[in-house]
ROKOLBA-562176 format. One line per 2 residues: number of its first residue (from 1); their letters; for each residue x, y, z of C-alpha. Coordinates in steps of 0.1 Angstrom, whole numbers. Layout:
N
NUM	A	X:Y:Z | ...
END
This chain:
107
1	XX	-17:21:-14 | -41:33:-42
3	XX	-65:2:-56 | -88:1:-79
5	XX	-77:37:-98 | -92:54:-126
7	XX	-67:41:-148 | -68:5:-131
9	XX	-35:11:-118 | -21:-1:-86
11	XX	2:26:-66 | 21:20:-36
13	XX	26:54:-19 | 50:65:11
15	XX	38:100:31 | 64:122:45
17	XX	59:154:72 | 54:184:54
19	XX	41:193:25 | 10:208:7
21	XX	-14:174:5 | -24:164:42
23	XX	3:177:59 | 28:160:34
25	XX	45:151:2 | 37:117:-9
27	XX	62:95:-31 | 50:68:-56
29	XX	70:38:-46 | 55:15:-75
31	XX	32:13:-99 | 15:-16:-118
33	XX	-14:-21:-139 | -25:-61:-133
35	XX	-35:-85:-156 | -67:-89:-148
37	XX	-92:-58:-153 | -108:-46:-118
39	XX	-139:-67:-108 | -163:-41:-101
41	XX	-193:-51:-83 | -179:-83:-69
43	XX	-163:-85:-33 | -123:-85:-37
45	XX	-99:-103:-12 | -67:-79:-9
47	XX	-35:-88:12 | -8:-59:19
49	XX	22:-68:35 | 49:-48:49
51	XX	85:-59:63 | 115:-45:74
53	XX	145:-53:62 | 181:-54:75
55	XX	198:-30:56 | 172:-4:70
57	XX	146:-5:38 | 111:-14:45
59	XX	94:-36:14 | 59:-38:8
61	XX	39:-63:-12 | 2:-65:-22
63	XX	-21:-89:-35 | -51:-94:-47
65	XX	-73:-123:-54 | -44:-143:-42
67	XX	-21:-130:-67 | 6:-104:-63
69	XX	-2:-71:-83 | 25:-49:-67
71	XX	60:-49:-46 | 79:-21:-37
73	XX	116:-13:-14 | 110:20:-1
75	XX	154:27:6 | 144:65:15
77	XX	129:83:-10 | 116:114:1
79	XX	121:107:41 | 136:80:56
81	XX	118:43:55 | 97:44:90
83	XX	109:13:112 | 94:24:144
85	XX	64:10:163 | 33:31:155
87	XX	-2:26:142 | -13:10:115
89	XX	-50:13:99 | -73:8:72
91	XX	-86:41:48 | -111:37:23
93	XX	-122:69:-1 | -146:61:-21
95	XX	-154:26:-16 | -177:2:3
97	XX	-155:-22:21 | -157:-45:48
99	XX	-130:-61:67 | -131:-99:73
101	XX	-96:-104:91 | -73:-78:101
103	XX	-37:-88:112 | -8:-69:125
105	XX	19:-97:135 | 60:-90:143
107	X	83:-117:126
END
């Protein structure tokens, strides 16, 4: 997931094994410019959420401010949608942030 961009674009980004950029190629799953311009200088509340789905895709949503700003259905591009256990986390470049809840729930 990509916030806050130059070009106050929202990108939601799947990494696959190999590839030139960290070890990997990544795939833009979605991208979306909200409607509201990016409140620099102000705390921002952000919500991503992540689920699997039956037929074997994965779909991720993300929010901001309470409103959503970006989906996606990651079906395989690139590599196959992950569904196994593993670890989650939090990466920040270029930012100040600071994390007030952080929830990783199954169901």
């Amino acid at each position: 997931m990509s916030v806050n961009r130059r070009d106050s674009s929202v990108v939601i980004k799947k990494k696959c094994p190999g590839g030139p950029s960290n070890g990997g190629t990544y795939y833009s799953l979605a991208k979306a410019i909200p409607n509201e311009p990016i409140p620099f200088g102000v705390w921002q509340q952000i919500a991503v959420s992540i689920r699997d789905n039956a037929d074997g895709s994965v779909s991720i949503g993300f929010a901001r401010g309470g409103a959503v700003v970006a989906e996606a259905t990651d079906s395989g591009l690139g590599c196959p949608p992950n569904l196994q256990n593993g670890a989650v986390g939090i990466r920040g470049d270029n930012d100040n942030f600071s994390v007030e809840n952080f929830r990783v729930r199954s169901g």
